[in-house]
PQR file of N, CA, C, O and H, with PARSE charges and radii, in Angstrom:
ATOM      1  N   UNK A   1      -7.370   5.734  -3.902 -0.4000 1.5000
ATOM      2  CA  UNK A   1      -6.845   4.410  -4.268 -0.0000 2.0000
ATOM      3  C   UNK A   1      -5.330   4.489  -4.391  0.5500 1.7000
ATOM      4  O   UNK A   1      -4.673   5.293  -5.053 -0.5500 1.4000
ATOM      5  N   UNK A   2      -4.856   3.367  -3.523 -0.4000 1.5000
ATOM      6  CA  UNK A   2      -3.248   3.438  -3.985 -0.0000 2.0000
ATOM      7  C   UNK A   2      -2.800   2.787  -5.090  0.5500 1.7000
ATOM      8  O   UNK A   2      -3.784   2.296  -5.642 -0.5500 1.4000
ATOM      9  H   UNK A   2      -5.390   2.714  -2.985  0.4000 1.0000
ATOM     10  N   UNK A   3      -1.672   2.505  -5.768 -0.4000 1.5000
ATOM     11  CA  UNK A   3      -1.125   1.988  -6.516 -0.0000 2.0000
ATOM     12  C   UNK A   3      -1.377   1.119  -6.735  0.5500 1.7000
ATOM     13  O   UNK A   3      -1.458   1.042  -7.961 -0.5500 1.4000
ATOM     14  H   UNK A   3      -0.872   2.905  -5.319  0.4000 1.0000
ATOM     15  N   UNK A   4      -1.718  -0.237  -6.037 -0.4000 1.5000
ATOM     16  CA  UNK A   4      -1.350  -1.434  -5.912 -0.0000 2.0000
ATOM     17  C   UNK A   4      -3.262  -1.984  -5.067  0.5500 1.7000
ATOM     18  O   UNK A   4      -3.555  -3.114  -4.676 -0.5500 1.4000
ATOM     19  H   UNK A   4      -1.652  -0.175  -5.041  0.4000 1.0000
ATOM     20  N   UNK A   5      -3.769  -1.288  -5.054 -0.4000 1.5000
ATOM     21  CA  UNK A   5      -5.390  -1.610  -4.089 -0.0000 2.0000
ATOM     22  C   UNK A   5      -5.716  -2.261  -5.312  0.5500 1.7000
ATOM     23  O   UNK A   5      -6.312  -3.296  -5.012 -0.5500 1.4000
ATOM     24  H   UNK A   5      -3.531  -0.370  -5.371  0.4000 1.0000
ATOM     25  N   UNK A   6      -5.590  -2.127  -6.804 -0.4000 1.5000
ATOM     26  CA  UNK A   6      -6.539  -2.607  -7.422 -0.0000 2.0000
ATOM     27  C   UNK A   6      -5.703  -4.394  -7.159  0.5500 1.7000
ATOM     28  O   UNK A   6      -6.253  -5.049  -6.274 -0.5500 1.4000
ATOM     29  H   UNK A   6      -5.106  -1.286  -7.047  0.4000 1.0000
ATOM     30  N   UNK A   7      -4.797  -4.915  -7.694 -0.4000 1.5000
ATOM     31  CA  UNK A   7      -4.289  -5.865  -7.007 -0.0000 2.0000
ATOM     32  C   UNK A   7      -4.797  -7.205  -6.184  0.5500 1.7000
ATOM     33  O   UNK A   7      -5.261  -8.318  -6.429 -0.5500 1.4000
ATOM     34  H   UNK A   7      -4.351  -4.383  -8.413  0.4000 1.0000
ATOM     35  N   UNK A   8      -4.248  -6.037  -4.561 -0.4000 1.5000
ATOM     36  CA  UNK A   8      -4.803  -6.724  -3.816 -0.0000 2.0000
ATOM     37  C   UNK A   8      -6.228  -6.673  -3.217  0.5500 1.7000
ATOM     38  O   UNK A   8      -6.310  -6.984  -2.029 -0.5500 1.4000
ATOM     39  H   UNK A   8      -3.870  -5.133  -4.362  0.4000 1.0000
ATOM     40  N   UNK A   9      -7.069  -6.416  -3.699 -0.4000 1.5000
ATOM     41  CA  UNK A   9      -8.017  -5.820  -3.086 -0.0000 2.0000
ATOM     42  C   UNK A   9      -8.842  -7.749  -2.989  0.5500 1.7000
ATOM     43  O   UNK A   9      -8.563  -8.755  -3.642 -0.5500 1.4000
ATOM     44  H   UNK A   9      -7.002  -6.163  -4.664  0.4000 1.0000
ATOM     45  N   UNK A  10      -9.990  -7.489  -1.753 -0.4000 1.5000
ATOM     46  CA  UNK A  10     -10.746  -8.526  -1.277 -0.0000 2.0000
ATOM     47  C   UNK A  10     -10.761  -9.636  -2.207  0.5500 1.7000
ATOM     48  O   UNK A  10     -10.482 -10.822  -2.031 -0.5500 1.4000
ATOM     49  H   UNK A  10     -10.216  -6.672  -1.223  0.4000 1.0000
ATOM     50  N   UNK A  11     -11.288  -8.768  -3.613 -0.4000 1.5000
ATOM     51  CA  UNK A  11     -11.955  -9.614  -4.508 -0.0000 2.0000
ATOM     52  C   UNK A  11     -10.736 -10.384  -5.395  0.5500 1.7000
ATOM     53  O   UNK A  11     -10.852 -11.365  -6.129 -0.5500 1.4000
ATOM     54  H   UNK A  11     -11.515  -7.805  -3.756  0.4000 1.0000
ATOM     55  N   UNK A  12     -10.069  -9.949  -5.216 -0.4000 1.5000
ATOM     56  CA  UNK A  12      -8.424 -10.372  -6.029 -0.0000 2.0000
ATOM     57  C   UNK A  12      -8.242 -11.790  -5.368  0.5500 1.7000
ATOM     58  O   UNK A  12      -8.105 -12.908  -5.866 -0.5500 1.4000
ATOM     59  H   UNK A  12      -9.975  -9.152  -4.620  0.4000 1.0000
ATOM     60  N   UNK A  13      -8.294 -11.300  -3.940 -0.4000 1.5000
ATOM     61  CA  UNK A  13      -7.425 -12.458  -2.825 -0.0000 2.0000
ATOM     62  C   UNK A  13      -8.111 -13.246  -2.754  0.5500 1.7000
ATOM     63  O   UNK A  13      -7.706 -14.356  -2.408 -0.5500 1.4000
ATOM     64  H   UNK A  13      -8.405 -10.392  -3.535  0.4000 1.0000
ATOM     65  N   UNK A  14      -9.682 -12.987  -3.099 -0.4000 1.5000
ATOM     66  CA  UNK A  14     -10.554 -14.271  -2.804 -0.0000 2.0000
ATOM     67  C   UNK A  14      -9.785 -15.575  -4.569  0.5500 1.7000
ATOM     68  O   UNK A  14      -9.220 -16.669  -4.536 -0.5500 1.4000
ATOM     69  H   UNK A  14     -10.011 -12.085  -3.380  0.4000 1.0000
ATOM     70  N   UNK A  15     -10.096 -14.881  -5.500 -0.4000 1.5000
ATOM     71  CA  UNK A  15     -10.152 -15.453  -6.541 -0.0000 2.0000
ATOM     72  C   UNK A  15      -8.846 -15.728  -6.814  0.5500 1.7000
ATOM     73  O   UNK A  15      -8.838 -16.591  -7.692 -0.5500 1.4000
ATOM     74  H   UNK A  15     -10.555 -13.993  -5.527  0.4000 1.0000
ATOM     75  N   UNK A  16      -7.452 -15.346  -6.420 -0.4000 1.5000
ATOM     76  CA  UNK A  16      -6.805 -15.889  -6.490 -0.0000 2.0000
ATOM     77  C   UNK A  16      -6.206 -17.366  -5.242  0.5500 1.7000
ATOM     78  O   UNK A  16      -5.289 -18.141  -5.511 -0.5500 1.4000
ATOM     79  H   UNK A  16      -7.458 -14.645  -5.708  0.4000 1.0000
ATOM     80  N   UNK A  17      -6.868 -17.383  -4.203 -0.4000 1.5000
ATOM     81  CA  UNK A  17      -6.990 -18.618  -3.416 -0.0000 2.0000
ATOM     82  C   UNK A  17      -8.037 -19.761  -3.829  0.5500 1.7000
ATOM     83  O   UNK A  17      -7.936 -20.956  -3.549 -0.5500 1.4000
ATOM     84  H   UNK A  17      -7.614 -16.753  -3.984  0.4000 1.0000
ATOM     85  N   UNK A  18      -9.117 -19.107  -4.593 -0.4000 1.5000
ATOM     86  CA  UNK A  18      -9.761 -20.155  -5.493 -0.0000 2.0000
ATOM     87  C   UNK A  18      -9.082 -20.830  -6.615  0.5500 1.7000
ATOM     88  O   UNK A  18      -9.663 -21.843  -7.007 -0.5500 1.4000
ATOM     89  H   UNK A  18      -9.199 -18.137  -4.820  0.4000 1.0000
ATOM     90  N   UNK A  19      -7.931 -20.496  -7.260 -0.4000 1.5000
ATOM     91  CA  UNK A  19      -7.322 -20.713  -8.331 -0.0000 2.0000
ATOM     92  C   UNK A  19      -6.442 -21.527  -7.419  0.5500 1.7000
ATOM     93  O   UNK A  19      -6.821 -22.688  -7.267 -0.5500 1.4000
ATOM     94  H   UNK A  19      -7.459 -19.673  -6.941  0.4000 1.0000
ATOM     95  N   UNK A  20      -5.198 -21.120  -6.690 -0.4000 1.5000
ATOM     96  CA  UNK A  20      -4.747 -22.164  -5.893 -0.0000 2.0000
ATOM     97  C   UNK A  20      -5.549 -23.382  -5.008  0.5500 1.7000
ATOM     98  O   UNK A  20      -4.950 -24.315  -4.473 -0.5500 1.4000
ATOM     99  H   UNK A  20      -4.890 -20.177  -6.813  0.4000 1.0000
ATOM    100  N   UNK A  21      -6.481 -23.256  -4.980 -0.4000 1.5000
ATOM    101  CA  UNK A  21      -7.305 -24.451  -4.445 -0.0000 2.0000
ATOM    102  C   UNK A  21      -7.505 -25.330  -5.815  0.5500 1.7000
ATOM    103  O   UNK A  21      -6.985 -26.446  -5.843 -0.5500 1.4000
ATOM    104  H   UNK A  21      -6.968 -22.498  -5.415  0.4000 1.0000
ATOM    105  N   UNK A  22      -8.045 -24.987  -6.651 -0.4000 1.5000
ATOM    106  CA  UNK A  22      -8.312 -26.014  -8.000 -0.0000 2.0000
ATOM    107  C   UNK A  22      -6.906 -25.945  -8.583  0.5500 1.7000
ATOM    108  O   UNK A  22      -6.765 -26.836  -9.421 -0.5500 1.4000
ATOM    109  H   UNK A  22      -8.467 -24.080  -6.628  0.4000 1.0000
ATOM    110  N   UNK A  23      -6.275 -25.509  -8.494 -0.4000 1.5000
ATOM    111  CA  UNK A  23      -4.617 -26.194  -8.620 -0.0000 2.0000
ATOM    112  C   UNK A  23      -4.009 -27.081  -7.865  0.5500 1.7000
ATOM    113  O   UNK A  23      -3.152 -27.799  -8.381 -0.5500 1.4000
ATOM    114  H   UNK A  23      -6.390 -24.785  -7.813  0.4000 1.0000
ATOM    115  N   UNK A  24      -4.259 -27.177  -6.804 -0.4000 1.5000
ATOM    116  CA  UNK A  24      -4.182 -28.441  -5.499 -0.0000 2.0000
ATOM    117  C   UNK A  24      -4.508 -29.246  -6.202  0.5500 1.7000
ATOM    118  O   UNK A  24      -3.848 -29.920  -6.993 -0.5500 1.4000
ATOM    119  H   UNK A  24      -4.954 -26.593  -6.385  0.4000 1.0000
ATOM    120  N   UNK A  25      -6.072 -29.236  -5.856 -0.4000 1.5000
ATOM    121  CA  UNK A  25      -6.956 -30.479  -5.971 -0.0000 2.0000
ATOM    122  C   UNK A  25      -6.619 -30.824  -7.178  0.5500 1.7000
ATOM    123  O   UNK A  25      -7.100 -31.953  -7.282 -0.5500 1.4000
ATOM    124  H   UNK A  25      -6.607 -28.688  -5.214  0.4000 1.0000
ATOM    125  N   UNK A  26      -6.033 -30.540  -8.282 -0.4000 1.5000
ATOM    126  CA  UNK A  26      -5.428 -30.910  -9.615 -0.0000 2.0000
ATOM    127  C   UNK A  26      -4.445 -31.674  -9.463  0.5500 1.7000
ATOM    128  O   UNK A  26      -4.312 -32.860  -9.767 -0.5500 1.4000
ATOM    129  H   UNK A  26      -5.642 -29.624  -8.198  0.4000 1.0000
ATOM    130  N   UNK A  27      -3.834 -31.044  -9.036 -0.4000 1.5000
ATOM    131  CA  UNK A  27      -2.455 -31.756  -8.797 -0.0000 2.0000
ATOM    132  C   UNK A  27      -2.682 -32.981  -7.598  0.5500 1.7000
ATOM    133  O   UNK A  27      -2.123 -33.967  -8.078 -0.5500 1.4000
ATOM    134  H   UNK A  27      -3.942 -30.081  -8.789  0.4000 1.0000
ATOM    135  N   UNK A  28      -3.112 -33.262  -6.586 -0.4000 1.5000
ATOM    136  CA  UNK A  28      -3.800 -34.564  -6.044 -0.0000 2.0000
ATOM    137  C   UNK A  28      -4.042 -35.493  -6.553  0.5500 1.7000
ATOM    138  O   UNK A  28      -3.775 -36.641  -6.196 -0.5500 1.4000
ATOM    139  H   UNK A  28      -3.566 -32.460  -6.196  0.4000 1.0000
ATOM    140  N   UNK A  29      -4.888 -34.939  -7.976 -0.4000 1.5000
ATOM    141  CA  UNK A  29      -5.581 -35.679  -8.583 -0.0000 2.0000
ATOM    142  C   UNK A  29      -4.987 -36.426  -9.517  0.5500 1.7000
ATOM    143  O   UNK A  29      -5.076 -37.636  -9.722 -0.5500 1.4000
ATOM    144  H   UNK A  29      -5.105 -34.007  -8.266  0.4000 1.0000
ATOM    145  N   UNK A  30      -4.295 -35.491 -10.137 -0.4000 1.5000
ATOM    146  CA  UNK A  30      -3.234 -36.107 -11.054 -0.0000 2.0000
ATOM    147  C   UNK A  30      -1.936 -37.439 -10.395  0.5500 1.7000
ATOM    148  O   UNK A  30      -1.382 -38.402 -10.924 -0.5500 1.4000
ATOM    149  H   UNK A  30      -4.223 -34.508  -9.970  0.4000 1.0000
ATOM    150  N   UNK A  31      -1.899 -36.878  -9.141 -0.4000 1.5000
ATOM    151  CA  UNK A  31      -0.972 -37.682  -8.600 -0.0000 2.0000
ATOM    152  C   UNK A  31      -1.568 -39.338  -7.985  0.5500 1.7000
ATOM    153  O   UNK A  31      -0.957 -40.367  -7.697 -0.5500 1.4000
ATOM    154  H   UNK A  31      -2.349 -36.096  -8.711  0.4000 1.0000
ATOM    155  N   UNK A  32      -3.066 -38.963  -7.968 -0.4000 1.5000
ATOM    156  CA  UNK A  32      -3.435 -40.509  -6.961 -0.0000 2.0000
ATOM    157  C   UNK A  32      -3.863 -41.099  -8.592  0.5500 1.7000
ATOM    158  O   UNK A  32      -4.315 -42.239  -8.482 -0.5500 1.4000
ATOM    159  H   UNK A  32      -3.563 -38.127  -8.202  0.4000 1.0000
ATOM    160  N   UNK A  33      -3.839 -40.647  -9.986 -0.4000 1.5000
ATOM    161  CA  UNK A  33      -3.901 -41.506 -10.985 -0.0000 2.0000
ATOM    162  C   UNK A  33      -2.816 -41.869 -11.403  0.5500 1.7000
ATOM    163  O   UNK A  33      -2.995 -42.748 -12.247 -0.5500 1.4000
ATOM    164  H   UNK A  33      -3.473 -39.721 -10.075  0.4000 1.0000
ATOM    165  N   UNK A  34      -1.589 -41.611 -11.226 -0.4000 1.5000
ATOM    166  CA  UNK A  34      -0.392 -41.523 -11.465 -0.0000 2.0000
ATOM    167  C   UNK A  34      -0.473 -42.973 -10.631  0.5500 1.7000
ATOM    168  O   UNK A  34      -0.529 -44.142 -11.010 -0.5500 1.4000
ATOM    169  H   UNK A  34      -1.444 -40.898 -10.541  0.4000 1.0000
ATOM    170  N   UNK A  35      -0.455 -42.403  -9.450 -0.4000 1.5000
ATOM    171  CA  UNK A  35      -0.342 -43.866  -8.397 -0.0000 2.0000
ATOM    172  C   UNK A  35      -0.971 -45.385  -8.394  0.5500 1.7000
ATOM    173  O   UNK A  35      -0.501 -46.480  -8.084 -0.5500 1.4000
ATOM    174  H   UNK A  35      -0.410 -41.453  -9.142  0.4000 1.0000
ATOM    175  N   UNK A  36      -2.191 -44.968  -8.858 -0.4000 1.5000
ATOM    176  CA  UNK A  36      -2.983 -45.829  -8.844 -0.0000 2.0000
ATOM    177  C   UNK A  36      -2.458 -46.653 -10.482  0.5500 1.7000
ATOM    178  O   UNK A  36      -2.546 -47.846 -10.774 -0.5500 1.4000
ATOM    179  H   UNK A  36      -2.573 -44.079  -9.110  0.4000 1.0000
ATOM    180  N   UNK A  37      -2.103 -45.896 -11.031 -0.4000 1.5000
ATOM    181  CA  UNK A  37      -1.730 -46.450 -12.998 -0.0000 2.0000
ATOM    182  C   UNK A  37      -0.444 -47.668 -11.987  0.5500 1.7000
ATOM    183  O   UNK A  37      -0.614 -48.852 -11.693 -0.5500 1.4000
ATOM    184  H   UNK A  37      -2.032 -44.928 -10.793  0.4000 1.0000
ATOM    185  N   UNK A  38       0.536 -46.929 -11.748 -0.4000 1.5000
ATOM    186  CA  UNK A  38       1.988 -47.478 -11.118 -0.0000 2.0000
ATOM    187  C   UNK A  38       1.311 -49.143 -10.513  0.5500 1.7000
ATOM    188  O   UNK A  38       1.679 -50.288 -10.777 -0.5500 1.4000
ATOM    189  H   UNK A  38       0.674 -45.968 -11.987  0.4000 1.0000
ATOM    190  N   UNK A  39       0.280 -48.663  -9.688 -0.4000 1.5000
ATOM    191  CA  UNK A  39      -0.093 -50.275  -8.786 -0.0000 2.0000
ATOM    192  C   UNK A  39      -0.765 -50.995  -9.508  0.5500 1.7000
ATOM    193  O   UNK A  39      -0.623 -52.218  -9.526 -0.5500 1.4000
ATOM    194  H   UNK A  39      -0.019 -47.733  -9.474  0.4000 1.0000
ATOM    195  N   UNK A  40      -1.726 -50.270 -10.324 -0.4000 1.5000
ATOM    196  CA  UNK A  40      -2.224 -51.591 -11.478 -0.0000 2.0000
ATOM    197  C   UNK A  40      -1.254 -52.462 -12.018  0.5500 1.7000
ATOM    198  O   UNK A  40      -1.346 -53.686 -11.921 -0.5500 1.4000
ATOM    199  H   UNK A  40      -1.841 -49.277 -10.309  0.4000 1.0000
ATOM    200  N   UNK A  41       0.138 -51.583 -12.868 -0.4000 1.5000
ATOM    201  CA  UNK A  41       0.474 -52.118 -13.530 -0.0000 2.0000
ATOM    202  C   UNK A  41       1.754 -53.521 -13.059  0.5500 1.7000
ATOM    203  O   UNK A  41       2.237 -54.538 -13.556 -0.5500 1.4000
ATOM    204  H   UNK A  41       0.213 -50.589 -12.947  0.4000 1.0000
ATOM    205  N   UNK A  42       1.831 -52.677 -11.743 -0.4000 1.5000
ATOM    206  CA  UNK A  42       2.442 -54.048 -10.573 -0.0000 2.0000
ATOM    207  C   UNK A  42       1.846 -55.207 -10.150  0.5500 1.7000
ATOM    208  O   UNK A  42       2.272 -56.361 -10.136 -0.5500 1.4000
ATOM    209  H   UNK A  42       1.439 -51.851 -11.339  0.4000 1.0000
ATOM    210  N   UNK A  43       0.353 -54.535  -9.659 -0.4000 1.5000
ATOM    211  CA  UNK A  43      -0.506 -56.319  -9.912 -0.0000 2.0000
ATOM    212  C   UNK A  43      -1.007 -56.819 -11.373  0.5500 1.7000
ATOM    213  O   UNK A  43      -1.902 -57.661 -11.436 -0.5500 1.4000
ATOM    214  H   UNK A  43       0.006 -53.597  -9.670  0.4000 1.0000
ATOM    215  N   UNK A  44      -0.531 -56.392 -12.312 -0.4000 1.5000
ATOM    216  CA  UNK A  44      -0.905 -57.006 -13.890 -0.0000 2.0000
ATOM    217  C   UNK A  44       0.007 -58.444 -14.196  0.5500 1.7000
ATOM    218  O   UNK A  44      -0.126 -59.557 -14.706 -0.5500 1.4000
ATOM    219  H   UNK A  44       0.197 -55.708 -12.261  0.4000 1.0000
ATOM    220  N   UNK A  45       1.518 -57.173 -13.174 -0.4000 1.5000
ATOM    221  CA  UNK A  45       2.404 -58.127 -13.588 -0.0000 2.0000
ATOM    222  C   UNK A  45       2.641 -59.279 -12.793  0.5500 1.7000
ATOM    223  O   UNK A  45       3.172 -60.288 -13.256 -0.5500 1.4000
ATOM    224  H   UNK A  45       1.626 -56.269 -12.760  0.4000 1.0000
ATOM    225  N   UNK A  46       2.174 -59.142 -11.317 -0.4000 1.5000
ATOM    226  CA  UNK A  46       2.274 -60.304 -10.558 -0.0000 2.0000
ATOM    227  C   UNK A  46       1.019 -61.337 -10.834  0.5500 1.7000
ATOM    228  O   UNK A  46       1.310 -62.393 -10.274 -0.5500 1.4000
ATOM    229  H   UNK A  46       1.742 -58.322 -10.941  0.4000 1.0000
ATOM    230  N   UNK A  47      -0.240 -61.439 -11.469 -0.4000 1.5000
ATOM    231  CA  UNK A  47      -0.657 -61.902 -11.698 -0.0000 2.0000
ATOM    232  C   UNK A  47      -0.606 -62.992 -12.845  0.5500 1.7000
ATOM    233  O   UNK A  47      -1.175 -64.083 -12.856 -0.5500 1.4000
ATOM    234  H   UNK A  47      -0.477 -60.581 -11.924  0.4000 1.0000
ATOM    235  N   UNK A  48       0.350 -62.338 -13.965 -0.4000 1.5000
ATOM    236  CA  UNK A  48       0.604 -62.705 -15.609 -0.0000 2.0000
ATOM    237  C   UNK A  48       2.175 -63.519 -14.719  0.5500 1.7000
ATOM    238  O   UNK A  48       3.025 -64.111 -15.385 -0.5500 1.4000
ATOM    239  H   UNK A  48       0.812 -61.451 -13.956  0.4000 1.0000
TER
END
Protein backbone atom coordinates (compact mmCIF):
# COMPACT_ATOMS: atom_id res chain seq x y z
CA UNK A 1 0.00 0.00 0.00
CA UNK A 2 1.22 3.43 -0.82
CA UNK A 3 0.84 6.46 1.10
CA UNK A 4 -2.01 7.93 -0.26
CA UNK A 5 -4.12 4.30 -1.70
CA UNK A 6 -6.06 4.54 1.40
CA UNK A 7 -7.43 8.02 0.04
CA UNK A 8 -7.96 7.40 -3.20
CA UNK A 9 -8.88 4.11 -3.41
CA UNK A 10 -12.35 2.89 -5.54
CA UNK A 11 -14.38 3.11 -2.56
CA UNK A 12 -13.27 6.74 -1.58
CA UNK A 13 -13.97 8.01 -5.25
CA UNK A 14 -17.18 6.35 -5.41
CA UNK A 15 -18.48 8.06 -2.10
CA UNK A 16 -16.98 11.05 -2.55
CA UNK A 17 -18.88 11.69 -6.15
CA UNK A 18 -21.97 10.62 -4.24
CA UNK A 19 -21.50 13.50 -1.84
CA UNK A 20 -20.92 15.90 -4.77
CA UNK A 21 -24.00 14.68 -6.47
CA UNK A 22 -26.35 15.37 -3.30
CA UNK A 23 -24.55 18.66 -3.08
CA UNK A 24 -25.71 19.56 -6.66
CA UNK A 25 -28.98 18.41 -6.42
CA UNK A 26 -29.02 20.64 -3.13
CA UNK A 27 -27.96 23.38 -4.39
CA UNK A 28 -30.61 23.17 -7.59
CA UNK A 29 -32.88 22.79 -5.22
CA UNK A 30 -32.29 25.46 -3.14
CA UNK A 31 -31.98 27.66 -6.09
CA UNK A 32 -35.43 26.75 -8.11
CA UNK A 33 -37.09 27.70 -4.40
CA UNK A 34 -35.24 30.72 -4.26
CA UNK A 35 -36.69 31.36 -7.78
CA UNK A 36 -39.82 30.28 -7.56
CA UNK A 37 -40.25 32.48 -3.79
CA UNK A 38 -38.77 35.72 -6.19
CA UNK A 39 -41.88 34.98 -8.91
CA UNK A 40 -44.52 34.44 -6.41
CA UNK A 41 -43.77 37.37 -4.79
CA UNK A 42 -43.84 39.41 -8.28
CA UNK A 43 -47.23 38.01 -9.18
CA UNK A 44 -48.59 38.84 -5.45
CA UNK A 45 -47.65 42.11 -6.30
CA UNK A 46 -49.07 42.52 -9.73
CA UNK A 47 -52.16 41.15 -8.73
CA UNK A 48 -52.70 43.41 -5.24
Amino acid sequence: MGRFDRRSSMKMRRRKAQAKKKNRARRRADERKARLATLSKKSTKKSS
